[in-house]
C-alpha positions as CSV (number, residue, x, y, z in Angstrom):
1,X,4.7,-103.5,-67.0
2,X,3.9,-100.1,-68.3
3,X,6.1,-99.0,-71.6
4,X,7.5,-95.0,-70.3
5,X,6.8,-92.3,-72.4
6,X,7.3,-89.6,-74.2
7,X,6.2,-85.9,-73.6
8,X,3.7,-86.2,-76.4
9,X,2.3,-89.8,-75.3
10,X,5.4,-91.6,-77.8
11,X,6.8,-94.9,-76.3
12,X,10.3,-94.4,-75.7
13,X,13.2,-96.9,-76.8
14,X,16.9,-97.1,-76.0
15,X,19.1,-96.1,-78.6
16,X,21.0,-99.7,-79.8
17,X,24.9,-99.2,-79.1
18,X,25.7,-98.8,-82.8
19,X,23.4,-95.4,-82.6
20,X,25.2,-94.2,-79.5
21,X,28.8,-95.1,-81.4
22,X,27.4,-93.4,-84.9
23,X,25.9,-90.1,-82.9
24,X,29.6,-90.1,-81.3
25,X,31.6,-90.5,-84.6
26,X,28.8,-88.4,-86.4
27,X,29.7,-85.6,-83.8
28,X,33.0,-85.5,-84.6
29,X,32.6,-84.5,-88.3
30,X,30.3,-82.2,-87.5
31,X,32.5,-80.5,-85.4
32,X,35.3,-80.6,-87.5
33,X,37.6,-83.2,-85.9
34,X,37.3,-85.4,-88.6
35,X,38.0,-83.4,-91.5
36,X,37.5,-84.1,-95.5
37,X,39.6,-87.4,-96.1
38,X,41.0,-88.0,-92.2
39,X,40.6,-92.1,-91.8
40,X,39.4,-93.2,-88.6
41,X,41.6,-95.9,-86.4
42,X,41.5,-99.8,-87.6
43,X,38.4,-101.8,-86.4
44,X,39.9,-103.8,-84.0
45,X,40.9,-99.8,-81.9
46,X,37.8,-98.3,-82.5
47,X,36.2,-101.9,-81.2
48,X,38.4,-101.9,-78.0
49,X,37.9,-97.9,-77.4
50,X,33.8,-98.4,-77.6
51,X,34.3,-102.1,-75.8
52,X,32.3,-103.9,-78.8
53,X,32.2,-106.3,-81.1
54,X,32.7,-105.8,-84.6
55,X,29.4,-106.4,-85.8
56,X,28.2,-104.1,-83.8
57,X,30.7,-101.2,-84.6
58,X,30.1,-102.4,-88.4
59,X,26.5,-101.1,-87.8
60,X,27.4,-97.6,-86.7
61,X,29.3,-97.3,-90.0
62,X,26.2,-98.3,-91.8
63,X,24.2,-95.3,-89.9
64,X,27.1,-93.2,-90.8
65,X,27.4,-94.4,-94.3
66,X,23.9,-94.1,-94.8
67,X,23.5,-90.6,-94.2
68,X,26.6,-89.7,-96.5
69,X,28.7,-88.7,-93.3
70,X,31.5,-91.4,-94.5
71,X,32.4,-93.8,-97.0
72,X,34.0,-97.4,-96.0
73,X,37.3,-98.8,-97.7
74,X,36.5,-102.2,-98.0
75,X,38.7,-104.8,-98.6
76,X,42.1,-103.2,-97.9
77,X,44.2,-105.1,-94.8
78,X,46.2,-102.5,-94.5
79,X,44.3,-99.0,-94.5
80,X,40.7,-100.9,-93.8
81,X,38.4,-98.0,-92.2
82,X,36.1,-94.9,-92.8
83,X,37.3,-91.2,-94.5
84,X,35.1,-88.5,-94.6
85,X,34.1,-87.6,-98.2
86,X,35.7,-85.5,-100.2
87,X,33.2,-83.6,-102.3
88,X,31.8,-80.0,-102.3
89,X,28.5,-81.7,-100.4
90,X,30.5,-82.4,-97.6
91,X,29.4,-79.1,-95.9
92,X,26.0,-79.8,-96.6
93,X,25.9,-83.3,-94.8
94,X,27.8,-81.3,-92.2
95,X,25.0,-78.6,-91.7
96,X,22.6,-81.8,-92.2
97,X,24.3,-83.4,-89.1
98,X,24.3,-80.2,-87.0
99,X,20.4,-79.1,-87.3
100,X,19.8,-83.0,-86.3
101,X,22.4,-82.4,-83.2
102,X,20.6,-79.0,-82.2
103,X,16.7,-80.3,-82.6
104,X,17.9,-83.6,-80.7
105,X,19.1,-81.3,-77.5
106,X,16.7,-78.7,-78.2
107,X,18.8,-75.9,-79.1
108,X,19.3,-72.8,-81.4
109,X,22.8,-72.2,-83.9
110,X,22.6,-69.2,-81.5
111,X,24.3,-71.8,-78.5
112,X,27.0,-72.1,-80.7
113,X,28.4,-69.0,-80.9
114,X,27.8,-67.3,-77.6
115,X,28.5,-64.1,-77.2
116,X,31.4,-62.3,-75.8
């Protein structure tokens, strides 16, 4: 069976579901809706919102954690989860996430501020 590919003769792969979950969380800080210090929901309501297993929703904080986007709590029962950082580099990672969101869909800053 033939592997598809890409535009440039690159094999092509699915994204693994803790990618997908990441680029959705990582979306959201680069938009703003999760600002500096907001803690996500507990595990177990980001788990039944994406319809995964733990493990798998662990791995998406990795990406994330990885690329400085968030930092996990670990060990507290109560407040267990992932806050945006709080440090001036925060709008750095922020533009960092952008540029990666506009070269993946192939667009300019331009498309984000359209005008009037």
């Amino acid at each position: 069976m033939a592997q598809p590919v890409g535009p440039v003769g690159e094999t092509l792969r699915a994204p693994k579901t803790a990618e997908l979950i990441a680029a959705h969380i990582r979306r959201q800080v680069v938009l703003g809706e999760l600002r500096e210090g907001d803690t996500l929901p507990p595990e177990t309501t980001l788990m039944g919102q994406f319809g995964v297993s733990r493990p798998t929703l662990r791995g998406a904080f990795r990406i994330l954690e990885t690329e400085s986007l968030i930092s996990v709590r670990r060990g507290a029962r109560e407040v267990r989860g992932c806050v945006c950082p709080l440090s001036d580099a925060c709008t750095e990672r922020r533009s960092y996430g952008m540029k990666r969101v506009l070269i993946r869909r192939r667009r300019s800053i331009a498309c984000l501020f359209p005008e009037p």
